[in-house]
Structures are given as C-alpha cells and as structure tokens.
N, C-alpha and C positions, 0 to 999 in steps of 0.2 A: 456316522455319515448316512446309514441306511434311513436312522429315523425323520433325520433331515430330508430326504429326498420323500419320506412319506407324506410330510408338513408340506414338502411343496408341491405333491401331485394334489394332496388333499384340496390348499389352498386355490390351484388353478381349477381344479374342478366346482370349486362355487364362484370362480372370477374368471370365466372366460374370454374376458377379455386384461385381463390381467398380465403383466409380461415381467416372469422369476426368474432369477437367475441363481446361480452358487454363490457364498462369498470365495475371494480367490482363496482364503485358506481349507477351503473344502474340497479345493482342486488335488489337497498336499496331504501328506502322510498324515494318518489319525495320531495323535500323541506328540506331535512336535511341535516344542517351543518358539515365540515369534518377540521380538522385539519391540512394544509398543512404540518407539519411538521412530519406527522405519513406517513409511504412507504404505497404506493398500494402494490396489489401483485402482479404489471405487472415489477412493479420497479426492484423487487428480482428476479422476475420470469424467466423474458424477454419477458412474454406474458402475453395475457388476459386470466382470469380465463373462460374456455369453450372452447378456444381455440386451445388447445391438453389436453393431459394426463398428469396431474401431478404426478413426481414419488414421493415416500416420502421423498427423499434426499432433493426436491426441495421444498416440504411442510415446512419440520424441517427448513430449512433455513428463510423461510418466517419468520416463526413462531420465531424465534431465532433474527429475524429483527426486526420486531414487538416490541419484548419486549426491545428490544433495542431502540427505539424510544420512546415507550408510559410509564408514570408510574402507568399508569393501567393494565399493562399485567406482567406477573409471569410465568415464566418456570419452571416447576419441569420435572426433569426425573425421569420416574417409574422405569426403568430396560429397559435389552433386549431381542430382541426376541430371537428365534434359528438363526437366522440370522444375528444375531447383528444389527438391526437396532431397532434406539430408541424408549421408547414407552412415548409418551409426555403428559404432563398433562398441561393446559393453563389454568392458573385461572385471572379471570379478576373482579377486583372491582374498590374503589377509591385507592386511594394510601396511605389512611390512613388506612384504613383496610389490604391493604396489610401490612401492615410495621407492622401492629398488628395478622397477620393472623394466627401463631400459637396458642395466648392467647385466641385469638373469637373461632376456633375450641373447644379445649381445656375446654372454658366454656360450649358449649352448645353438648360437647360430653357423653352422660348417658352413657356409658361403663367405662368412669373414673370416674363416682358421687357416691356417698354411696349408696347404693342400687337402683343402676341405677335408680336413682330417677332424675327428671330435674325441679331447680326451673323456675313454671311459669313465673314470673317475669321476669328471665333474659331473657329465652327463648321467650317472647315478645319481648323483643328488640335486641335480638342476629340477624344478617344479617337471611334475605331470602337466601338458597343455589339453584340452579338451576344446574344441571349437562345434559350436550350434549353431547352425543355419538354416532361418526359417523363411517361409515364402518366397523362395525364389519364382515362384508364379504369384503372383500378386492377387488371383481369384482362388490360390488355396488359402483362406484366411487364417484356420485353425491355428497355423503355426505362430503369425505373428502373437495373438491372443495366448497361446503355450509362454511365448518370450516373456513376457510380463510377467507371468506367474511364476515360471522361475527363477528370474532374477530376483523376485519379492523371495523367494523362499531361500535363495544363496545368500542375499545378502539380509536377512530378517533374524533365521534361523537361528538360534543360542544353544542349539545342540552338541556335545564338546564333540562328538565325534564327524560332526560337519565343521567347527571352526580346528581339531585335528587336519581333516581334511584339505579345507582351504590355506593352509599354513604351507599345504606341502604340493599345489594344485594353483593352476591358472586355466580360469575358465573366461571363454572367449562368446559371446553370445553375437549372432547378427541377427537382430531380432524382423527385419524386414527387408531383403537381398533386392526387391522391387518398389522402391514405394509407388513411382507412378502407375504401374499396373493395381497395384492394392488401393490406390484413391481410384482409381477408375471401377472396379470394382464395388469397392465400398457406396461410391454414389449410384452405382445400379440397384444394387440390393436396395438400399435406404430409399431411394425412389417407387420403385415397386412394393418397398413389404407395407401389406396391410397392418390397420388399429390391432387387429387378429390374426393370429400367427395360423400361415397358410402353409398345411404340408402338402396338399398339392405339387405333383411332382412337373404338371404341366404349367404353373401360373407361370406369370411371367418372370416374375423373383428369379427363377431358377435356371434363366436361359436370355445370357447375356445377348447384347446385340453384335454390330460386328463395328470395332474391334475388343473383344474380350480382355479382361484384366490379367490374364496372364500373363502375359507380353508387357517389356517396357513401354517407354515412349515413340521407340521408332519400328515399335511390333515384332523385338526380336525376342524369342525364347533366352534367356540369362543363360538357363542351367543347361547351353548349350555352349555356352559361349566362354568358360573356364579356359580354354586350350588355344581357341580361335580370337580372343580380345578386343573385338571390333566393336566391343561399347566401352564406354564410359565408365559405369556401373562395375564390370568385370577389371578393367584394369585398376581401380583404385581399391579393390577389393585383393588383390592378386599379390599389392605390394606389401597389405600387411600381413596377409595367408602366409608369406617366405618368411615375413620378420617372427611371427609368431612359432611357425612347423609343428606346428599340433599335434602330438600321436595318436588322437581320434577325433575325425571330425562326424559329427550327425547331420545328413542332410531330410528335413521334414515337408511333405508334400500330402497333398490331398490323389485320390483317385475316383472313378465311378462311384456311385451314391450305394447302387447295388452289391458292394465289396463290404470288406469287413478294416484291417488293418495288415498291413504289411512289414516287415521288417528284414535285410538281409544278411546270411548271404541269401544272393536269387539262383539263377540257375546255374550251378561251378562249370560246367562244360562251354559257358558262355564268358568269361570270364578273358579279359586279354592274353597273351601269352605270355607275353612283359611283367604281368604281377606274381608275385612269388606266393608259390602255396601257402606261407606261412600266414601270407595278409589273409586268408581266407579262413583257417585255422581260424585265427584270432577273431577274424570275426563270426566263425561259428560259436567261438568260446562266450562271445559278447552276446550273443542273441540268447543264449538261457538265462541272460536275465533282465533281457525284453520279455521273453516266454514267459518265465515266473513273475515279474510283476502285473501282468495281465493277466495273468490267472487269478492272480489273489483277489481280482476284479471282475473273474469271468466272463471276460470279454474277449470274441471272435478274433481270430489272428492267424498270418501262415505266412511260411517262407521257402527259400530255396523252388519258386514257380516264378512265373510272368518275368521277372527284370533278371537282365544283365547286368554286368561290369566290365563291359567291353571300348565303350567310346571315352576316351580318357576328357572329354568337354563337358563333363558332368559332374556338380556340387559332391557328385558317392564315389566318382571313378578317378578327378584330378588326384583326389590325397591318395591313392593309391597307388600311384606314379609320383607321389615326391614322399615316400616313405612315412605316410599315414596310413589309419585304418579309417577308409569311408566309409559310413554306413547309411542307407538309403533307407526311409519312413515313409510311407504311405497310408494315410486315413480316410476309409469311404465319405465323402465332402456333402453334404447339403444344400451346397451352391444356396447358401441362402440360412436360413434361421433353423427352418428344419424342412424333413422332407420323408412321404412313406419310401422305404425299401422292401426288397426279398425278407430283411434281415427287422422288418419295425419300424417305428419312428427312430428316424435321424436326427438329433440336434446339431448345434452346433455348440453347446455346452459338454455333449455326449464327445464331439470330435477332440475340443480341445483338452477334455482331460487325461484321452489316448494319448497326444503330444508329451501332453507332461507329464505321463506315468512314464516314455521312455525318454524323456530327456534326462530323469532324473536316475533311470536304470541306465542309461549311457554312465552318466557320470556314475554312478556306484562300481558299474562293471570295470572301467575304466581304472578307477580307483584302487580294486581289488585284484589288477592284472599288471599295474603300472611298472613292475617288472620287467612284464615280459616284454609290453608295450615299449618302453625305452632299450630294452636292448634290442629288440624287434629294429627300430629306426635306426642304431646305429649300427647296426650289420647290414641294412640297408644300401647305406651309402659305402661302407667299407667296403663292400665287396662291387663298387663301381669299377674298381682299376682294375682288379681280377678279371671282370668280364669284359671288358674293352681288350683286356690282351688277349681273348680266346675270338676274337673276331680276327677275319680275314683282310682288315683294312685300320687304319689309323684314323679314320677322320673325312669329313665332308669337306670338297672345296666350293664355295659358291658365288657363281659368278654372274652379271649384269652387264655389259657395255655400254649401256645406251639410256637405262631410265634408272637414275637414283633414287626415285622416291619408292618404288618399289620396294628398290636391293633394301634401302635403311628401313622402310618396315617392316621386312622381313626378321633382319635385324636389331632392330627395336621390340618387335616379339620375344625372339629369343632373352634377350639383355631381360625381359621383364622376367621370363620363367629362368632367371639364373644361370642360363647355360650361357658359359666365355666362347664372345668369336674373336679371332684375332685377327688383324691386314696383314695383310704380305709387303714388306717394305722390299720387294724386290719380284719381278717378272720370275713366272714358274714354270716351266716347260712340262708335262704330261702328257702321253700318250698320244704323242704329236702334235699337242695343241698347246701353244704361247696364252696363258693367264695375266695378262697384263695386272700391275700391282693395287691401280688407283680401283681397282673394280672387281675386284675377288678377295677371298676371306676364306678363311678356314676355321670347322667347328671338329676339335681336336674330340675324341670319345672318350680317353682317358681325365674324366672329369666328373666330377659328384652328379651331376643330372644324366647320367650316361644312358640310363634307361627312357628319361623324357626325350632325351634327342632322338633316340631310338624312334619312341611313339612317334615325334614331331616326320620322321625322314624316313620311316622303313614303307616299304611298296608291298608290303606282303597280300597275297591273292589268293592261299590255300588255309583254310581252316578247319579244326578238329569241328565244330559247329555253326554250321551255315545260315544259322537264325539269326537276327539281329534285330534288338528293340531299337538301334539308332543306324547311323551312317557305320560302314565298314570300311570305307577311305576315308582320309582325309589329310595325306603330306602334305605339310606347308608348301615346300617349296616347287612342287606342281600347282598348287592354288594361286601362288603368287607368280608362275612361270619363271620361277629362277633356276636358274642350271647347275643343280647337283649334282659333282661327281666324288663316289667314294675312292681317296685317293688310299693307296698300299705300301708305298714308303715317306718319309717324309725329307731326303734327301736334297739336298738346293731348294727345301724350300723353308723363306728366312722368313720371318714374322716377326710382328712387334711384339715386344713385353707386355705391353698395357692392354686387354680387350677392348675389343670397338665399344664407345660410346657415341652417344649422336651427336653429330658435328651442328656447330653452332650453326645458326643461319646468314648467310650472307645474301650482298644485294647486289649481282652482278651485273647488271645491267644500266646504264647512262645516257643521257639524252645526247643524241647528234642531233645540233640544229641543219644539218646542209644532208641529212639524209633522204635520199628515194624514198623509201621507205628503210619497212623490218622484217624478218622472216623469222619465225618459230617451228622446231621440229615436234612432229605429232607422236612421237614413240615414250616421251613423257605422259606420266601418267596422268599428271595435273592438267594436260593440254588442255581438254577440253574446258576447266576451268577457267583457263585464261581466256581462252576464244569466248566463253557464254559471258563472261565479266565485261569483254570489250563490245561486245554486240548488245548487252543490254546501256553502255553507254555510248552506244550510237557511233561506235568506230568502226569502218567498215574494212572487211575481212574474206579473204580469197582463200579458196584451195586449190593448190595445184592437181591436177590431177594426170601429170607426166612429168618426169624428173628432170633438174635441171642443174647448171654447173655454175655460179656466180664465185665472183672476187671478193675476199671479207678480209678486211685487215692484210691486204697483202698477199692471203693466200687463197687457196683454190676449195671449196668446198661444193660438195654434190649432195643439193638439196632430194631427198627422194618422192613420189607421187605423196600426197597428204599432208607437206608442206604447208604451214597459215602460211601466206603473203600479205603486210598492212602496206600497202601504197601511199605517199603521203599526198598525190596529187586527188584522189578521187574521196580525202577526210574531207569532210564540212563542218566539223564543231573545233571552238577552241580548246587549246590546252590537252590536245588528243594524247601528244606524245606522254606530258607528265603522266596519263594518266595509265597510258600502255606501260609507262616504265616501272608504275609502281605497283602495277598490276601481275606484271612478270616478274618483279621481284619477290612480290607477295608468294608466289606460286616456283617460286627457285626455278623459273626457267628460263636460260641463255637465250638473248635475241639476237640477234644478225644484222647488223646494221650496212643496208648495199647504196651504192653512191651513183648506180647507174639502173636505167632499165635494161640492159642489154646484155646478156646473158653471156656464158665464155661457152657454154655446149647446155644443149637439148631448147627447152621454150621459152621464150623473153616473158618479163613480166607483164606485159600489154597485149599477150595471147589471147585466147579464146580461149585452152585449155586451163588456165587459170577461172573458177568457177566460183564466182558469187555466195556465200553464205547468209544464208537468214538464222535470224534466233528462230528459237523449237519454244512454240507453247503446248505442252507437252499434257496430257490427260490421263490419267490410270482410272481405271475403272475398277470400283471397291463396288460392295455389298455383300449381301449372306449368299454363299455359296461359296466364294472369292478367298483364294488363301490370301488371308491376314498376313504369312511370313514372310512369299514373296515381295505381296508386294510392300511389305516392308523392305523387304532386302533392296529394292527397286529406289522407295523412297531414300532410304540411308543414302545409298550411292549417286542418285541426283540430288538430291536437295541438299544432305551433310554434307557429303564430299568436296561436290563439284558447284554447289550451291546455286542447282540451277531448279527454278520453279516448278512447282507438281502440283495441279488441282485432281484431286483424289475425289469423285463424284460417282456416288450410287448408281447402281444399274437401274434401280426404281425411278431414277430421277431423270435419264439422258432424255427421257422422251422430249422433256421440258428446256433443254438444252440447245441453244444455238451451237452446231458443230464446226460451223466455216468460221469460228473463229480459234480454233484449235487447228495447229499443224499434225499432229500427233495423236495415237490412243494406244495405250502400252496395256495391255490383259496378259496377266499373268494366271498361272494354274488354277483351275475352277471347276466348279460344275454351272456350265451356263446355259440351264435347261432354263431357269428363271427369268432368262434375259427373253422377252418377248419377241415374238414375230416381226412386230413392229419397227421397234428398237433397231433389229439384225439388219430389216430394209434403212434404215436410216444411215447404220455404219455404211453400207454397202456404199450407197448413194452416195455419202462423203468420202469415200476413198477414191471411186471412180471419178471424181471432182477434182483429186489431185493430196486427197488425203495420203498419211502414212501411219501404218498398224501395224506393232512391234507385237507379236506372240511369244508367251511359253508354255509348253505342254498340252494339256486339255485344250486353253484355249487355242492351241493351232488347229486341233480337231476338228471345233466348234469353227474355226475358219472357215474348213475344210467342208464341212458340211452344209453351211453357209456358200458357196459356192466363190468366197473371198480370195484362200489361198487353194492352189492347184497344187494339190498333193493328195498321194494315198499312203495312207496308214494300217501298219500289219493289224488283225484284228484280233480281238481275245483268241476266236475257232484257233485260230493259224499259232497265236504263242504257243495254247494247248498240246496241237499236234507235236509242237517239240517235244514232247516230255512224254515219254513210255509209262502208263498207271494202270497197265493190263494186270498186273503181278502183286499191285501193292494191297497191305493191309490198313484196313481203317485206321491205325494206329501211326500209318504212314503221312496222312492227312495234312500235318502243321508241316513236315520236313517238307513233302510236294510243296505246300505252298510257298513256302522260304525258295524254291529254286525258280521258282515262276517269279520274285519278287527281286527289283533289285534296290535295294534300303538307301542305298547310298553309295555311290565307288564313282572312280576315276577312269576317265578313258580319254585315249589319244585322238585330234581327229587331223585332217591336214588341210589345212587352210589356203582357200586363193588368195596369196598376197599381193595379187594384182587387182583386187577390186575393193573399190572406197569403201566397203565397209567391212573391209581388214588396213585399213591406213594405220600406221602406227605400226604394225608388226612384223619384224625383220625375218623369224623365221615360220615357215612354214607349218610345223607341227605344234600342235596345241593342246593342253591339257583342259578336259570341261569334268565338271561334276552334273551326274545322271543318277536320280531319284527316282525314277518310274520304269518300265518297263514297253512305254507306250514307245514306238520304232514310225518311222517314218521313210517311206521307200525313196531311191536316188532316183529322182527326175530322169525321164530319157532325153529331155533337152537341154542342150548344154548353155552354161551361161548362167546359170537359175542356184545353183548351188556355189552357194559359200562355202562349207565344212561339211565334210563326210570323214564317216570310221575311216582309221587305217585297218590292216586285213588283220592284225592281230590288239584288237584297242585299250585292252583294259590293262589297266597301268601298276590299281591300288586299290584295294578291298574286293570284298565279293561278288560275283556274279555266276551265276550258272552257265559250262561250257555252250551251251545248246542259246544260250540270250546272247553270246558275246558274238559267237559264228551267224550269227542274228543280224545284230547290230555289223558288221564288218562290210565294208564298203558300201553304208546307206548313209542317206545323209542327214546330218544334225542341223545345221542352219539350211535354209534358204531363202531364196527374197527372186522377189518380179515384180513386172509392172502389172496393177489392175487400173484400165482406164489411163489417167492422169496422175494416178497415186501407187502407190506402194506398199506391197505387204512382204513385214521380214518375220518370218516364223522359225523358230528352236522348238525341240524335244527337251532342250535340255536347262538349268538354273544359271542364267549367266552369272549372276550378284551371290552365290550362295552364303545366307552366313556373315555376310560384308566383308567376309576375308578372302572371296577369292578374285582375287584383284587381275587375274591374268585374263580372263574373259570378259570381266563389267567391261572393259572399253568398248567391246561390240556394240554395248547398246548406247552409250555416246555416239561413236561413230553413225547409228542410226537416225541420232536426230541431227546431227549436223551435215551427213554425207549420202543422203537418202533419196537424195536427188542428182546427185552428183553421180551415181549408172543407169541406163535402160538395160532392163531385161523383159521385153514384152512374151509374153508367155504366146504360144501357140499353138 
C-alpha cells in the first residue's frame, strides 16, 4: 500500500490538475482475498471511492448492486425521508442466516418472550449482531463512503476466517442515517469544488451556506432525535434497531478539521447514571482495538476527553440504555475534498479510511469478545425486575383529561421504544385524586425497558459532573405536559391485559342541516390545525374570549375563553359545513352542534366578546447567523404539524420585501448583529402599523435593543457576579464555566390562564425547556407578562443553584402592545426538538390570538 500511495503522489505531482483516488480495495487489509465476481464500487459508481462526493442516489445503487451480486448482502427498505429518498438498511451475514433471518431475530428478541425473559442457552448461540451507523449528519460524508467499502469487503471477502465469522455474526450496516442532509451537502461541495483541488481552508467549498447538510429536511439534528422521535427518519429506523438488539452498535461522525480521530469511551464521570459500568468496561475493552489498528497506520487518535455518554438521544448513548454497547467515532472532516490543518493536509480519502480501519476493528473486537458481549445484554435486561423491586414505587400513572392527541403520542412514543402501558378499565382513587379510566394509564417498572422508562421519567437535578456536551433534561412527559405521578401500591387499581395500542381513527362528527352554528374546544392540540384549515377556506371563525354555558344535545356544557365559534349565519361560501365536518374529523376533534344563539349563562354568540379571527401569514426570518434548529423546530411545528404556511426569507433579502403583506415575523435565536440598521427601522415601522413579532432568545434581545420590546435583560457583568472565582485554580476554568452554562434543563413557570395567549391551557403551571442562560427581568407593570419562574423552577436536569435563585420569579414570556402591533418575546425554546408539545401551542395561540388582548406598555 505504501508504494501505491508513492505512485500516486508521484503521479499528482506531474498532473496537477489531475484527480487519484485509492481503489476501494486499498482501503482494506493488505493480503486479503476478494471475490471477482462481487462489483467494486468504482464499477456502479464510475469512480473511485474519495474521488468526488457521492450522492445517495449513487450510494442506493451500489448498494442495490451489491446485493445483487453477493448472497451475503440483504436490502431492506425502512421508509422515506421528506424527501423521498430511501432509508436503507444492509444486513450482511452467511446466506444461511440470511434465508433464516426472521426466525434468529424472532428467537433472541425478549420483547416477544414471556416475560421478556431470554433463554440463556439459545441466546449463546443465537448470532453476534453488530450494527454501523454512518452519517447521521449528512455534511459528515466520510462515513457514508466508509459504508460502501465495507460492505464490498463483508460481502467480497473469501477469507475462511471472515466467512467463519459471518456464519456466526449479523452485521447490520446503515450506510446513510440522513440522506437529505448528505444530498444537500454533496450539491454544495460539487458546486463550489474547483477543476483543482483547493485546500484552502477559507474557499468556499468548505463552508456551507445556511442551511447546512447536517440537519434533515426540516433542519433537525437525527442524532438527537433517537429518544425524542419527532421525525420520520428516526422512527422507521427505531423499529428495526428493537427487531435487530445489536450488542454493539458504531456510531461514525466527522469533527473540526483541526482534530485528529476520536473513538469512545469519552469522559466516564460523564457518563449517565443509568448505564452500568460494565457497558463502559466493555467498551474500554473494544477501543484497544480501535487503538491497535491505527497504530499499525500511525495515525493521530485519543479518547476518554471531549464527549460524553450522557443524553440517552444519541446514535452512541440510545444502545446503551437498551442493553448495547454504543460506541461513538469521530474523524477530523475536510468539509470538502481536502483541507490544510495543525495536523497537514486533510483528504477525504485520508478521513474515510479512518472509518474503515474502525468499522472493521469494531467488527473484529466485537467478534473476539462476543462472549462477553451476549451475556453482557442478557443480564442486562435480567436484572430489570430486580431493580424495579429496590425502587420506592411500582409504576407511573399518566393522566390527560382534555387533549388526546397529546396523551396518545406520548404513548405512541413509548409503544415505539418497547416499553407496555396499560389502561385502567376502572376509575383509580390516589392520594385524594379520582383518575378517571378513559384518560389515564399506567407504565408498570417491573418490565424489560425498566431502565429507558427510568431515562424517559426520572427529574433528577444533582450530578456527580455538571459538564454536559448535550441537554441534561429531558422527561417526556413534562415536555408533553402530561401528569406523572409515581404511584406506591398498586391496590384497586385494575388494568387491561392487553397494552395500549393506537386506537383506530374515528369520524365523530356529522352534518346538522338546522344548526346555529359549531363550537370547538381550544385545549386540543390539533385545534389550531382545524381553525388555520377552515380560514384558509374561507370559513369564517370567532373566538370567544369569556366563557360561556350553551345546551348541546340536551345537556348543559361550559364552553371556556378560547372557544372557536363557526356561526352559520355570518358563512358566505357553499358546502362550508361538508367541509368543517371533514375537516374536524380529519383532526379527531369533537364539534358542538348549538341550535340557538342564546346562551344558558355568561355571553351570547352575537357578543362583542366573541372576536373575529384572520388567517396569520406568518414570516421566519432565516439567514447566516440564524439558528438553523430553531427555526426548524418552528418550521416542523407550523408547517408539518399544523400545516399551516411559513415563508422562511433571508435577512439579506427583507430589505427588498414588501412587509404589510405579512401579519406576522417569528425570529428565533440568533446573532442579529447582520441584520442591518435599515432592516431594524423597517420591522419597527411594521409592527407599529399593526404588525406582530413572535421572539426567542437573542432575538428578544435584539428587540430589546431595538427599542421593539420593553424589557431588561440580566447582563453577562451580573451572571458573573453570581459565581465566587476569587479562590479558583486555572484548572478550575471548564468546571466554572459548566456552572455559568445552562445546556439544556427543564423549568416550571406559572402561567396567566386568563389571557389569550395561554387559551387552551387548563392549568396553570407549565413546564418550558431553557438552553441558555440569558434571563429576562419581571416587568414592574402588570399585564405584560404571560409566564414567569415559580420561586423554586427547575424541574429536570442541571442548572447551577446561583442561575435557578436567578431565574425565580422573572419572567419567561411576555407580550404588549407596540403602536398598532404586538410583540411576544420568550428566553425560552417553545417547539424544542418537535417533541415538546406542551409549550408549541403558545406560538399558535400567537398567530391566531394576538390580537385578541391589549397590553399597551407605559
């Protein structure tokens, strides 16, 4: 190999404009045998692997070759992206495993055994599974390009000690976890690289625009999203991850250009507390022979620094919470063809044969430890009941009244990561509180995922290390505002045999020709859906905004403030009602059919207070500086969800913008120092016009300073002063800042449920997710604030005592009038993630109810 690579510097030095690459077998062990009759990937390709960007159209195809040739390679498709492009699943054994591959799952899957029990015996001899997952960032390429060559060399290889191997072994490859990020990507690079390969670190090749390939289609990070399932991508990925249970899975990633290659474990004090030492063990055992085959390569490498294994929503940390060994890869990236570093030139011929030196030291370590490995995963789960009985409680009960679609995705969650909930076929009495049966459910801990429900529910606040490379909250069921309580006996309370499953869909609703109108309640979560569905066809729609008492069927129901009212007297298009009916069916929500205007208590339907709604033509404001995630999170939530319109328009460009035809401009977290002087006069002027401007974070700042929103914000000086550093040693440096930082955690805040932009919400106290540390002081005028700390807030994960005593009785939301218009500004991430469903409605409520209070500021 060495003389090869002298051939090819030799060559490029008399053909500079020349473009070499390796063939893929140069990627692979010196001395091993290859199959003539399996394709390279230069064959499908037309080129050598390193030699451009591969897009995924040209991957799938390989890949679809492949198994077309070998009868060790297997295609499954998982689903599609938003994009339509495939999400491919490559399992490679012998071909007699294959040809058996449902039955061997099947056996050694404990979600289908009697009390997710797994006999020893079989599970000694059930295959070794191994699963590689590459490019869950779609701009770290190396990995996909890694995928291909190992596949060719599993399924090529005529080695007896690799077809040994595979006889006894299922390898599970996903050779591209993003494709629409990796095509978005790939057309950057291919657009910008020069005839001549530019290592220039500043061209343009090397610095995507915005939005970056990292991110799927609706700009969310994947390899965040293992835990949290709010894409696509993740949940069709998720279903075969259970079917498979891998005992090690590799997850491979690019990092800074200036790095070398990484491989875990990362820092053990960082580490959940949920994973058991042994997972750590194992995986120190696995890394000597990452370590030794990079050596034999003398190439740069280091572990146990930088990354944790704490946020269980990660491609390295999920399998370690369902009794895998995750192990995390990281390779200094070239963002491009090549690039200089500290470290020389960067290829990306150089990155991807880092990949494949440890894909293939995964599988060997793996292989040589398979032992330990499988009895490692089934004392894993065995000792799930053991530890549920040394808990002070039986089980979570979880309850909703009022919005189903919540409770069932909560629930829908769980069902996906395996964990049984059961209904209550009978009312439950607890600590003085009646659980009605139709709307509560119980997740029992004595059950094989006992440790994920753990992760999924536990509020823990104190930790051995307070550093974190990701979020340190993150319960579901505060994100989704469902009501957790851990219950201590299980006595009178009766449940169904069968675990919940999703109830089919029904169409409850029917046309009354002799109706008033219809009335919809706002505490569904799809409401706003139905409302933005009927206003874009021209159906015209009220909100109450004071409670009322009408007759429906007979009986007496109390409509509360926030109420839709459709009037049939004030429609003017045909076929309104078909279209409300089917529209609310669409959306599983109950209408109300009233036969009179005339109300039994509080405001008739022909009030005043009944207020007019317009559709929201609604603007986000993107460009470079502009978190990408937000406002993806933003976009998911209006546009997938609620499927309500979002022109996403450059700050470069609003100059050029007619504004008065936008109701709306939503800025999410930024640095909006780019946003020009100009510009700032322009929003101003349009909101004083009667505009409204939905802030998060920075951007409320940026209001602030603008002289948009009236608010003062604590300043870096003042966080400082919390924190005592008369005493510390340099070495103290990274801890201080870890306490000054708040990564990600949950806090309580209490909400006015008497103003329309908390409609929908029955009670008062609410859970938000806080990423930053930026603090925003309580208005001394009343009126003005939506949501402020309670005096003790933080719920779940970390925060430093001196930030939370901080944050306590300041406020998170507020909104007022400027001029004619309105601005509603948050510290905080309403949409976090797209799962946190208990706060996105604030920002519906803002484009539909934004008008619907004055608060003129004075």
């Amino acid at each position: 190999m060495l003389l090869l690579r002298i051939l090819i510097l030799s060559i490029t030095l008399l053909c500079s404009n020349c473009i070499i690459a390796m063939p893929a077998q140069d990627y692979l062990p010196a001395g091993s045998k290859f199959n003539s009759k399996i394709s390279l990937p230069s064959s499908s390709l037309g080129f050598e692997i390193g030699q451009r960007h591969v897009r995924h159209d040209q991957l799938k195809s390989y890949f679809y070759q492949l198994a077309k040739d070998s009868e060790r390679v297997n295609i499954t498709s998982m689903g599609t992206t938003s994009q339509q492009r495939e999400q491919l699943l490559v399992t490679i054994s012998s071909s007699e495993n294959l040809a058996n591959l449902s039955s061997i799952l099947s056996e050694r899957n404990l979600f289908s055994q009697k009390k997710g029990q797994l006999d020893n015996q079989k599970s000694d001899k059930a295959p070794l599974v191994i699963w590689l997952g590459y490019s869950v960032h779609g701009d770290e390429i190396s990995g996909a390009n890694a995928a291909m060559i190992v596949a060719y060399y599993l399924a090529a290889n005529t080695d007896k000690s690799l077809t040994e191997m595979l006889a006894n072994t299922v390898i599970v490859l996903e050779p591209s976890i993003n494709p629409d990020g990796m095509d978005r990507f790939v057309n950057w690079v291919s657009t910008y690289r020069n005839s001549t390969d530019n290592s220039d670190a500043n061209h343009i090749e090397h610095h995507q625009g915005w939005v970056t390939g990292r991110t799927n289609h609706f700009w969310f990070d994947l390899n965040r999203d293992w835990l949290l399932l709010s894409q696509q991508e993740s949940q069709h990925r998720l279903e075969y991850f259970h079917q498979y249970q891998p005992h090690v899975v590799g997850d491979f990633h690019e990092m800074g250009h200036n790095s070398s290659y990484f491989f875990q474990p990362g820092i053990q004090s960082r580490t959940h507390p949920l994973t058991p030492k042994r997972n750590v063990d194992l995986t120190t055992t696995l890394s000597k022979f990452h370590a030794s085959a990079l050596d034999k390569q003398k190439r740069l490498y280091y572990s146990e620094e930088n990354f944790d294994d704490f946020y269980y929503g990660k491609g390295s940390t999920y399998p370690d919470i369902n009794g895998s060994i995750g192990i995390l890869f990281e390779q200094a990236s070239a963002r491009g063809m090549q690039q200089e570093t500290i470290n020389g030139l960067l290829t990306l011929e150089f990155s991807i044969e880092n990949h494949v030196t440890t894909s293939l030291s995964t599988i060997n370590g793996a292989w040589e430890n398979r032992k330990q490995l499988k009895q490692y995963r089934s004392e894993f789960y065995q000792q799930s009941n053991k530890l549920a009985k040394k808990e002070d409680f039986t089980g979570y009960l979880l309850h909703e009244g009022s919005d189903k679609f919540r409770l069932n995705t909560l629930l829908s969650k769980l069902a996906q990561h395996k964990i049984k909930v059961y209904p209550l076929i009978a009312d439950f009495e607890f600590e003085d509180t009646e659980y009605q049966k139709d709307n509560s459910y119980y997740v029992p801990l004595a059950q094989p995922q006992f440790r994920l429900i753990q992760a999924l529910f536990n509020q823990q606040t104190n930790f051995k290390d307070n550093t974190f490379y990701d979020v340190s909250g993150w319960t579901m069921p505060l994100a989704m505002n469902i009501e957790s309580i851990p219950v201590n006996r299980t006595r009178r309370l009766k449940l169904a045999k069968q675990a919940w499953a999703m109830p089919s869909t029904t169409k409850p609703n029917n046309k009354s020709i002799s109706a008033y109108g219809y009335i919809f309640e706002w505490h569904h979560f799809l409401a706003p859906k139905l409302l933005n569905k009927l206003l874009n066809n021209n159906i015209k729609a009220k909100v109450a905004t004071k409670p009322f008492t009408s007759l429906i069927n007979g009986e007496t129901k109390q409509f509360e403030a926030g109420s839709i009212v459709i009037p049939a007297g004030i429609q003017q298009i045909e076929n309104w009602q078909e279209t409300l009916i089917s529209a609310s069916n669409s959306a599983g929500i109950k209408l109300s059919s009233i036969s009179t205007g005339l109300t039994m208590k509080g405001v008739d339907i022909g009030s005043s207070s009944l207020k007019p709604i317009s559709k929201a033509k609604t603007l986000l404001l993107g460009g470079a500086g502009i978190s990408q995630y937000e406002a993806g999170e933003v976009r998911f939530y209006l546009d997938e969800t609620l499927n309500i319109p979002l022109s996403i328009i450059d700050h470069n460009q609003l100059r050029q913008v007619d504004l008065s035809s936008y109701s709306h401009i939503i800025l999410v977290d930024g640095d909006y120092q780019h946003v020009t002087d100009d510009t700032a006069k322009k929003i101003k002027a349009w909101v004083k016009q009667g505009g409204v401007i939905i802030s998060q974070k920075r951007a409320s700042l940026w209001l602030a300073k603008q002289e948009i929103l009236r608010a003062r914000f604590v300043t870096k000086e003042q966080i400082n002063q919390l924190f005592d550093d008369e005493k510390l040693n340099y070495q103290d440096k990274e801890s201080l800042a870890s306490r000054k930082r708040i990564a990600g955690a949950i806090f309580q805040v209490q909400l006015d449920t008497s103003h329309p932009l908390a409609y929908g919400y029955q009670q008062s106290l609410l859970p938000l997710f806080r990423n930053s540390n930026l603090i925003m002081e309580h208005p001394q005028q009343p009126f003005i604030t939506l949501a402020k700390y309670t005096p003790a807030p933080l719920l779940s994960g970390y925060t430093d005592k001196n930030l939370v005593n901080r944050l306590a009785h300041n406020a998170a939301i507020v909104a007022h009038n400027v001029g004619k218009g309105r601005v509603i500004a948050t510290t905080e991430v309403l949409a976090f993630r797209g799962y946190w469903h208990g706060s996105a409605k604030l920002l519906a409520n803002s484009l539909f109810f934004s008008k619907a209070f004055s608060a003129p500021y004075k």
